[in-house]
C-alpha positions in Angstrom: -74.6 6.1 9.4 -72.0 4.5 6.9 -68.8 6.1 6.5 -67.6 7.3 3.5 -64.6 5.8 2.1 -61.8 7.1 -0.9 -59.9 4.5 -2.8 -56.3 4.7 -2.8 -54.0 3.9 -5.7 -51.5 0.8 -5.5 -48.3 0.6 -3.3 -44.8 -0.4 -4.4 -45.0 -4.4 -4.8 -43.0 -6.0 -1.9 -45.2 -3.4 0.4 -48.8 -3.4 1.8 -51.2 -3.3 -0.6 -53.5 0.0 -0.8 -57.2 -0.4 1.0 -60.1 1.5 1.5 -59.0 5.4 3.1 -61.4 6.1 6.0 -62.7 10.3 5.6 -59.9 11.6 8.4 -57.4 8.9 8.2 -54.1 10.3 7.4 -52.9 11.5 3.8 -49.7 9.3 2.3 -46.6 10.6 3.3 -43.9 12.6 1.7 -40.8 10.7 0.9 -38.5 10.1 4.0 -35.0 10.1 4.1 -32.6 7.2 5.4 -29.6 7.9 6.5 -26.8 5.2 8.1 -27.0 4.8 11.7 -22.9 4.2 11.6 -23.5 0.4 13.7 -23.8 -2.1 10.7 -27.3 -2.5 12.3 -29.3 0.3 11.9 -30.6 3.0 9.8 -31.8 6.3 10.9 -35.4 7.8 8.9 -36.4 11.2 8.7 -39.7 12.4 7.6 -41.5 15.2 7.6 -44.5 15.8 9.9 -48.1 15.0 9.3 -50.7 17.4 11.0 -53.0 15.6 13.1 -50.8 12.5 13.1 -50.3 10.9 16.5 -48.0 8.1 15.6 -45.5 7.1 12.1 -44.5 3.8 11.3 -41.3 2.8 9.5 -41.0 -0.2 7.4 -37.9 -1.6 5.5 -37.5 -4.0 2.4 -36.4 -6.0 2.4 -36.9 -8.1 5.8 -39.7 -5.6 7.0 -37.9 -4.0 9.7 -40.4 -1.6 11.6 -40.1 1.6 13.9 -42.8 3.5 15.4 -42.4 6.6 17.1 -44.1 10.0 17.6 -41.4 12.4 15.9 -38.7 12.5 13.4 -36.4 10.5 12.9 -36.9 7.0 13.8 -34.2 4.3 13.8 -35.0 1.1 12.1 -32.8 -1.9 14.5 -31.9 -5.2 13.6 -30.6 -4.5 9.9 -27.6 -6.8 8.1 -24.4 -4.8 7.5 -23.9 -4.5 3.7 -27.3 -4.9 2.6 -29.0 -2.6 0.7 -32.7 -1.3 2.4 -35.3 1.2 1.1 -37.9 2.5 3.8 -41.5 3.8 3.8 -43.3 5.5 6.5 -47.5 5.9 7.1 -48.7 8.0 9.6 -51.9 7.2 12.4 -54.6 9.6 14.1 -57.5 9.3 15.7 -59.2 7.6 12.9 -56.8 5.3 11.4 -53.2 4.4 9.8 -53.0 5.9 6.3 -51.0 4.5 3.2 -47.3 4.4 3.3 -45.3 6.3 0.9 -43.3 5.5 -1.7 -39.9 4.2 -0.7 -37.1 6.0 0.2 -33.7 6.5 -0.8 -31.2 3.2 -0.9 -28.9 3.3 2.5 -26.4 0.1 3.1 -25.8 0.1 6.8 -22.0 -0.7 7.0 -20.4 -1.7 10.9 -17.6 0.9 12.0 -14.7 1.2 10.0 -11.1 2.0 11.5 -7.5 1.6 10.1 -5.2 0.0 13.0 -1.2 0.2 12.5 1.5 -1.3 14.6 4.9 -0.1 14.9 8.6 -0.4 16.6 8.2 2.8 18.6 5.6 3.8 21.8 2.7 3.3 21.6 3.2 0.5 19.3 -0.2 0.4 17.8 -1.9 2.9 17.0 -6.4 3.2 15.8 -8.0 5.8 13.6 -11.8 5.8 12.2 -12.0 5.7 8.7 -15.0 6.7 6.1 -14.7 5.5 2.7 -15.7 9.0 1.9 -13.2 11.0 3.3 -10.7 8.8 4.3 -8.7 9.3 7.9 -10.8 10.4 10.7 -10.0 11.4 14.4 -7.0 9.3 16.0 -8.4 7.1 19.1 -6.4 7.4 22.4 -4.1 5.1 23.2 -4.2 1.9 25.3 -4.2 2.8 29.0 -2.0 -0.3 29.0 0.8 -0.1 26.2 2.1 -3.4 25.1 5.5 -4.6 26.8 8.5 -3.0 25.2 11.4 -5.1 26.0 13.7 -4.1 22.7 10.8 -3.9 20.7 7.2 -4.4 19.7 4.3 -3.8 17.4 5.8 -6.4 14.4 2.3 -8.2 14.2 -1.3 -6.8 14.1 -4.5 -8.4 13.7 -8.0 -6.9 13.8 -11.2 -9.3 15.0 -14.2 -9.7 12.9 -16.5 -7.0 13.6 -13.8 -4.5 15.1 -14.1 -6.1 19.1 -10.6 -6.4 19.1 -6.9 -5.7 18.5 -3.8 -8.2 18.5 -0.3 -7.0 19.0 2.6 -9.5 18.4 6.6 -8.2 19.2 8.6 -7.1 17.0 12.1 -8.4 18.5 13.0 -10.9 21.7 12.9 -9.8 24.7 9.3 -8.3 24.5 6.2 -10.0 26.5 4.2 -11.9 23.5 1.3 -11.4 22.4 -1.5 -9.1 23.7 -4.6 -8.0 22.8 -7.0 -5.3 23.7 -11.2 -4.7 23.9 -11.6 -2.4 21.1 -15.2 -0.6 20.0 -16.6 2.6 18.3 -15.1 4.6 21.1 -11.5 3.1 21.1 -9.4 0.9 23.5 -10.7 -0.6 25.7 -9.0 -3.0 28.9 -6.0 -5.1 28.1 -7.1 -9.0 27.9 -5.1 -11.0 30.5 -1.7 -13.0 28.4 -2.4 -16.7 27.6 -1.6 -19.3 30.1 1.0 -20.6 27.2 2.3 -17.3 26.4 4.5 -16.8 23.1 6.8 -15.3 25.8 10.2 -13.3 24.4 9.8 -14.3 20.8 9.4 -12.3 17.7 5.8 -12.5 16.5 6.0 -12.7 12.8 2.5 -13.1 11.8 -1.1 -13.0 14.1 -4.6 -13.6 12.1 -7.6 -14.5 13.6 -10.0 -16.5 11.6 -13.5 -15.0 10.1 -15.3 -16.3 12.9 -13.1 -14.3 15.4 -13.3 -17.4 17.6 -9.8 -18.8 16.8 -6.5 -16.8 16.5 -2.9 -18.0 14.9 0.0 -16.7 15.7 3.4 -17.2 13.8 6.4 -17.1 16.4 10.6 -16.6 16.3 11.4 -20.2 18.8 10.2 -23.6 18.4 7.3 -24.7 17.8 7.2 -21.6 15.8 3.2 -21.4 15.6 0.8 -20.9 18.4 -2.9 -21.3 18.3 -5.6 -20.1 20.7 -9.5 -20.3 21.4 -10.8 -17.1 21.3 -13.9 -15.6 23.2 -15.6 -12.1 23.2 -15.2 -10.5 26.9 -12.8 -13.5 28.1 -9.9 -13.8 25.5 -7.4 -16.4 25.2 -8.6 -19.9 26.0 -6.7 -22.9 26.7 -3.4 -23.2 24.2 -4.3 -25.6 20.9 -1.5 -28.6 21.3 1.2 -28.1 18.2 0.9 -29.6 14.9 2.1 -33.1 14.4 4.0 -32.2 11.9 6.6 -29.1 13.1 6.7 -26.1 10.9 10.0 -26.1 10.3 11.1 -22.4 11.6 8.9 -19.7 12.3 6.3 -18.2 11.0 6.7 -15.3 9.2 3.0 -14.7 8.0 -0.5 -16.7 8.7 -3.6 -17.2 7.2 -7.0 -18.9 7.4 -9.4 -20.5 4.5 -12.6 -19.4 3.8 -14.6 -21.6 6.4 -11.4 -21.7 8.9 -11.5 -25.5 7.9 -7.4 -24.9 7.3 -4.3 -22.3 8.1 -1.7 -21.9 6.6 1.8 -20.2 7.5 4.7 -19.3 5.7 8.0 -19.9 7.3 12.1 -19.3 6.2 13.3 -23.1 5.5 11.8 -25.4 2.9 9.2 -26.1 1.8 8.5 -22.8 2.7 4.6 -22.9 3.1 3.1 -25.2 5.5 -1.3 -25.6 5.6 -2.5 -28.0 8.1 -6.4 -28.9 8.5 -7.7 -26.9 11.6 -11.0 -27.8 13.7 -10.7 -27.7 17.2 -6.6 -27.3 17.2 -3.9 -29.0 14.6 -4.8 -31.7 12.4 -2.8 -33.5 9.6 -0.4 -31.0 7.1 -1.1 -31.0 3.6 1.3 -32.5 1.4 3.7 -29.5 -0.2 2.8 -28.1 -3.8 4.2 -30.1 -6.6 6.0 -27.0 -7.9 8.1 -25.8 -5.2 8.7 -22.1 -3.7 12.3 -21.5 -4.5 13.4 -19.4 -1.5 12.0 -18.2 1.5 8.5 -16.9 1.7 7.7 -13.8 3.6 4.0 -13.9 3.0 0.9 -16.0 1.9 -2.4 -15.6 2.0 -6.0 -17.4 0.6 -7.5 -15.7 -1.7 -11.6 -15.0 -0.3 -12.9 -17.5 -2.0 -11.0 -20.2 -0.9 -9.5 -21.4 -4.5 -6.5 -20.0 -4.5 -3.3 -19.3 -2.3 -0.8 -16.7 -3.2 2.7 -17.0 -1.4 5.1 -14.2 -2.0 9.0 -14.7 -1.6 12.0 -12.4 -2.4 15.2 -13.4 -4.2 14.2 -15.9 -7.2 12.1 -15.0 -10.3 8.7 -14.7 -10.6 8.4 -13.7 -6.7 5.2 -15.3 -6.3 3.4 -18.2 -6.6 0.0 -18.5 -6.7 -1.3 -22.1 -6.7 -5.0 -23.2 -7.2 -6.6 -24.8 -4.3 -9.3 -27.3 -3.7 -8.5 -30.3 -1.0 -4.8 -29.3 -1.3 -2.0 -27.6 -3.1 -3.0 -28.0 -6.8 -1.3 -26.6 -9.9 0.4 -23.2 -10.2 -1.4 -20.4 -11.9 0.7 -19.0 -14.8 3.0 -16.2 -14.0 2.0 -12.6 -15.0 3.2 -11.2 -17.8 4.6 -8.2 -16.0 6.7 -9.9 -13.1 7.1 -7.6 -10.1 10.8 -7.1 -8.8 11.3 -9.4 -5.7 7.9 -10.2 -3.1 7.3 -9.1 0.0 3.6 -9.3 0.8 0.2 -10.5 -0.6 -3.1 -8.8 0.2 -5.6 -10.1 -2.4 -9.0 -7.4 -1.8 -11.9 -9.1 -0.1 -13.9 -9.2 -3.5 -11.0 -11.1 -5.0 -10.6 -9.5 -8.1 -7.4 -7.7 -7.3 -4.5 -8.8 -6.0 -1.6 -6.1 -4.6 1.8 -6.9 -4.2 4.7 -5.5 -1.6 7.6 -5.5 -3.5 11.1 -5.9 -1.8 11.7 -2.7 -3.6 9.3 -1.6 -1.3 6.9 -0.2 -4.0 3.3 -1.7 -4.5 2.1 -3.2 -7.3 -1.4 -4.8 -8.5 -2.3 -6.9 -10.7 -5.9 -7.4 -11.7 -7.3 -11.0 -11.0 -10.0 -13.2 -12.0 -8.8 -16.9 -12.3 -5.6 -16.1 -13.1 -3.3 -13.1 -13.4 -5.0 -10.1 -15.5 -3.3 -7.0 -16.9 -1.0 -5.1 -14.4 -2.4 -2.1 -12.9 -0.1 1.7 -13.1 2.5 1.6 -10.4 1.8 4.0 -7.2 3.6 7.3 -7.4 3.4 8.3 -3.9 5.8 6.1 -1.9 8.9 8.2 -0.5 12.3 6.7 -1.5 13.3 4.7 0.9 10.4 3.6 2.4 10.4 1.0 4.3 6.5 -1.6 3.7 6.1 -3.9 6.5 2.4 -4.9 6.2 -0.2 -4.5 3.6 -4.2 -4.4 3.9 -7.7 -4.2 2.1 -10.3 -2.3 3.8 -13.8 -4.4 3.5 -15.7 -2.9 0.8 -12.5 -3.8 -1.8 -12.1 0.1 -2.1 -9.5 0.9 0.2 -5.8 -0.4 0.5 -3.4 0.8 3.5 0.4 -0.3 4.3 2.0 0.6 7.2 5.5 1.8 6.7 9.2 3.2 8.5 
């Protein structure tokens, strides 16, 4: 004998189309709700139970992700941090799969977020978790291994891409170098082993590793005055990159890489100031200086995301920073803004690029807003004791955040 069938109605587009519904197959689903899984990988779905159902499946747009399980909720694996999924779930018995359900809520899986600091005193650095909702979370223990004291440390700090590490450069001579630590959701992990070439008993002015976490740069107190490294997940510092051809000419006070790590550039305390050399697999050839000059000594630089520009930030001369365009070089200066800061300490432009904050040597922060040039000055920040002292200035990913550590 046939079985009768019911004809369902049409599913989103982007999802399975709607078929014949066997007599007994089970009813679309309520809407489920996502919720992120907290990895950067995976969203968790919760649904409510079907009687009669043996079995729900979980599908994602986009990329069609799936989950199956028996029970709520089911966690969807192999997702993108920062894109945005929508999820719909059907339901199997005895007699069949039924339609899935309309889609869920929106849910952006985002990797771990935590707010590292370093500082003069023990423990030298120190971890929290952060939510963009509610700001400081629990603080993580500290290293089992502290850094080195000698007379000081915790000048430099430099977070890997993805969070798998932790970079700790001296503040003063006499301390060990650079070290670096295993770092994940649940804190610090071992110590990684010192280079071969360590930095050894020199101030470390400025450590960055590039986007692809497989390189780190470190700015140093002693001749050559820059170090660079391989870097590799579980092992740490490879074999020490040979020094540029052309020497910085005294050390680095603050280091950063181009979009595509094709170059890196440091700032250092005797003309010209700035120094960018091509980078592949060590040093290659410096790029000739910018044809209008930084006047005095530059405390800190940095490319802005997108590769086109590079901001460099010095102290004593009027405007206090230069921002130059870039393309296969130094090319002209952008104008000034209208509303010069007082002296320049630091430059953190946010990872979207359309802001750029300022330390000033005031020790007050100011932003300006950005686009291809300077834009209209944003309301100073009211919140700064007197007297505080800014040593280092960062955006959080999502360009919504901005943290300084202070003394």
């Amino acid at each position: 004998m046939a079985v009768s069938r019911v004809k369902t109605s049409s599913i989103l587009q982007g999802f399975p189309k709607s078929r014949s519904l066997l007599v007994g197959q089970p009813a679309k689903m309520a809407v489920p709700t996502a919720t992120d899984g907290g990895t950067g990988t995976t969203v968790s779905v919760a649904f409510t139970a079907q009687s009669g159902a043996t079995s729900y499946t979980v599908l994602s747009t986009p990329g069609s992700f799936t989950a199956t399980g028996s029970s709520s909720p089911l966690t969807v694996t192999g997702l993108t941090s920062g894109t945005a999924y929508t999820f719909q779930i059907s339901a199997t018995n005895s007699v069949g799969t039924g339609p899935y359900s309309a889609a869920s809520n929106s849910v952006t899986p985002l990797a771990p977020q935590y707010y590292a600091s370093s500082m003069t005193q023990s423990p030298y650095v120190n971890a929290w978790s952060w939510s963009t909702s509610t700001g400081f979370g629990s603080k993580f223990a500290d290293p089992s291994t502290l850094p080195a004291t000698g007379t000081g440390n915790g000048r430099s700090l430099a977070v890997r891409t993805g969070n798998s590490a932790i970079a700790v450069g001296p503040n003063f001579s006499g301390a060990s170098g650079i070290e670096a630590y295993l770092f994940s959701g649940s804190g610090f992990g071992s110590k990684y082993a010192a280079p071969a070439s360590q930095t050894g008993q020199v101030s470390s002015y400025g450590t960055n590793w590039n986007a692809a976490g497989d390189q780190i740069a470190i700015g140093v107190g002693a001749s050559p005055y820059v170090y660079a490294y391989p870097w590799t997940v579980g092992s740490g510092f490879g074999t020490r990159y040979s020094n540029p051809g052309t020497a910085l000419p005294n050390f680095g006070d603050s280091t950063s890489w181009r979009l595509g790590d094709g170059q890196v550039a440091f700032a250092a305390v005797v003309s010209p100031y700035v120094s960018v050399y091509n980078f592949s697999s060590g040093f290659g050839s410096k790029y000739s200086n910018p044809s209008t000059a930084i006047p005095q000594v530059s405390d800190g630089l940095q490319f802005h995301p997108n590769g086109n520009y590079i901001g460099c930030a010095y102290r004593t001369d009027s405007p206090y920073i230069n921002v130059y365009n870039w393309s296969s070089g130094f090319g002209s200066k952008v104008a000034d803004p209208a509303t010069l800061p007082t002296g320049c300490a630091k430059v953190a432009w946010s990872p979207l690029g359309t802001t750029l904050v300022i330390k000033e040597s005031a020790d007050r922060l100011q932003a300006y807003a950005w686009s291809s040039g300077f834009g209209t000055k944003y309301a100073d920040h009211s919140a700064l004791n007197s007297g505080t002292f800014i040593n280092e200035v960062s955006w959080n990913a999502n360009s919504d955040v901005v943290g300084f550590s202070a003394q």
